[in-house]
Residue, then its C-alpha position, 0 to 999 in steps of 0.5 A: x096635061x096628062x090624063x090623070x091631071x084632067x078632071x074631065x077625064x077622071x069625071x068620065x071614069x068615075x061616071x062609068x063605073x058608077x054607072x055599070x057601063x060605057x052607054x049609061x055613063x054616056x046617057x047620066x053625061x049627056x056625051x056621045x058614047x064614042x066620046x065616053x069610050x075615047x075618054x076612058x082610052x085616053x085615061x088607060x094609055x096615059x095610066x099605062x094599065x087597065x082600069x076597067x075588064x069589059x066582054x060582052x056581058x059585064x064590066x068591072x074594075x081591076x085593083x088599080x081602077x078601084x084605087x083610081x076610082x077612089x082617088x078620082x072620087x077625092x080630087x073631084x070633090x076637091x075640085x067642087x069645093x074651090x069651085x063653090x068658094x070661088x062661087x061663093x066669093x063671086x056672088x057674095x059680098x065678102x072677104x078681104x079688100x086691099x086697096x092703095x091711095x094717094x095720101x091725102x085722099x086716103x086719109x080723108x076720103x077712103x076711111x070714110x068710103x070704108x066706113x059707109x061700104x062695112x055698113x052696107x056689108x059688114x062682112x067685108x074687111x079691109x086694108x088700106x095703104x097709103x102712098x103717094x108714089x106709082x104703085x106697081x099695083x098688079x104686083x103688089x096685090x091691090x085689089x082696087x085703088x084711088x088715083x088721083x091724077x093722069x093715069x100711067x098702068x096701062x095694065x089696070x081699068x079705070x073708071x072716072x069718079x069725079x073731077x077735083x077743082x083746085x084754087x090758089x090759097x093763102x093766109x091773110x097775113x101773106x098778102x098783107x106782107x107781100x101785097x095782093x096779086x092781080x095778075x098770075x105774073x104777079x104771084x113771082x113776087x110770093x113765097x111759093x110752095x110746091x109739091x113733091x109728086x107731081x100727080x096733084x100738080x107741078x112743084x115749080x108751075x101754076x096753070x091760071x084760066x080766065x075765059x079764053x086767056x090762059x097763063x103759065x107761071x114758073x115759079x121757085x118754091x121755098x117749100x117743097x112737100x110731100x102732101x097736099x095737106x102738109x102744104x095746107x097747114x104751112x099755108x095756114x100758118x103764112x109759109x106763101x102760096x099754094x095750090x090746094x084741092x077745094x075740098x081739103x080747105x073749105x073750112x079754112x075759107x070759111x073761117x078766113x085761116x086762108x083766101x083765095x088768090x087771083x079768084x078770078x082765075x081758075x086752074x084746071x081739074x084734076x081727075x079722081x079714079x077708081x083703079x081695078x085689075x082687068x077682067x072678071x072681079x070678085x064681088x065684094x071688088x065690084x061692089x066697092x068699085x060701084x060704091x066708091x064710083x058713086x060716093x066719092x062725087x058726094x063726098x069732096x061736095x060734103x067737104x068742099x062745102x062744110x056748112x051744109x052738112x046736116 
């Protein structure tokens, strides 16, 4: 950085020559006087020429300190007011969000986090992608994001909202067709169906937990797809067996569209977070961070259970 591209230097100049002197720009800064002097030399020699005359008695600009000083005067001012905006955009909730989901969660979930957060502050705006791919998040300029799943940027912080049970479903009239499992074993003689992204779950395989007991069962799907809802509706309308986040099917169990398969064995949560770029965050980042972190627990109980809605 050369002296006319540090503001600090240019602070200094403009200082003393408001000021008349070397020791009462030294007094207004709170500098050492030889500071102040260092300061201004350093400005000269990278200038290449003399910006103040200075003898015993006075001091005064020369035709090229004038212009400086000017100058100087502009830059500082624009350099004060990027930093009230970033201030500004620290302190206050608002500005722009844009923020990156898995698919099904985003199309449940995060319309509804956006909807409680703009209530809350109105003066923020948002946009919301969805995808059900790894995002290059850092470069793709996500402010925030939902995942769901094991966490694979190692460049993003992360904080755990909550943990997503999931169970097997399908329709009455599947098991009516095929008979009714009693043991994991048992789910190879079902139509199967999978999952294309493994981050809710693998496509081929179910893990069961009953007590200390733990199953894996490979599976061939007949179906394979891209969305977990998308497996839902094919469930409901008696495609086989899938595995499906409680939230998204509690109204089908409770109007008997699906039933549980093999309830008496569990399969292992799957994480929800909330994912940030590292470091310092913009306020209306951090706020909905907090918001999201705070709701989402709320909000798969709400669904996962939607007769006590009030």
């Amino acid at each position: 950085m050369t002296g006319l591209e540090d503001l600090r230097l240019l602070r200094t100049f403009v200082r003393i020559a408001e000021s008349g002197s070397i020791s009462a720009a030294a007094r207004a800064l709170g500098t050492p006087q030889p500071t102040v002097s260092r300061h201004l030399r350093q400005l000269e020699e990278t200038a290449g020429i003399v910006l103040l005359r200075r003898d015993t008695h006075a001091m005064s600009l020369t035709g090229a300190g004038t212009q400086l000083l000017a100058d100087a005067r502009e830059l500082l001012s624009l350099a004060e007011i990027a930093s009230e905006r970033v201030r500004a955009d620290r302190e206050t909730v608002n500005g722009h969000l844009r923020i990156t989901s898995v698919l099904d969660a985003g199309m449940w979930m995060v319309p509804r986090l956006l909807a409680g957060f703009r209530q809350q502050h109105p003066n923020v705006t948002a946009e919301l992608h969805l995808n059900n791919r790894r995002s290059k998040f850092i470069q793709e300029g996500f402010d925030c994001g939902i995942v769901v799943g094991p966490l694979t940027d190692d460049s993003v912080a992360a904080r755990k909202a909550a943990d997503i049970r999931r169970v097997l479903v399908a329709a009455p009239s599947v098991l009516e067709q095929f008979g009714t499992p009693n043991e994991p074993s048992d789910l190879k003689h079902l139509p199967w169906m999978g999952i294309l992204q493994p981050h809710f779950y693998a496509r081929d395989r179910v893990s069961l937990i009953r007590g200390k007991q733990q199953r894996l069962v490979h599976l061939s799907p007949v179906l394979v797809m891209d969305s977990v809802m998308a497996l839902r509706e094919a469930a409901i309308a008696g495609a086989g067996v899938a595995v499906q986040p409680e939230w998204l099917v509690g109204e089908a169990l409770d109007a008997q569209k699906l039933v549980r398969v093999l309830p008496a064995w569990s399969i292992p949560t799957v994480a929800v977070h909330v994912v940030f770029p590292t470091g310092r965050l913009p306020r209306r980042v951090r706020a909905f961070v907090d918001y999201a972190a705070a709701q989402l627990p709320l909000l798969i109980t709400e669904l996962t259970h939607p007769n006590l809605r009030t």
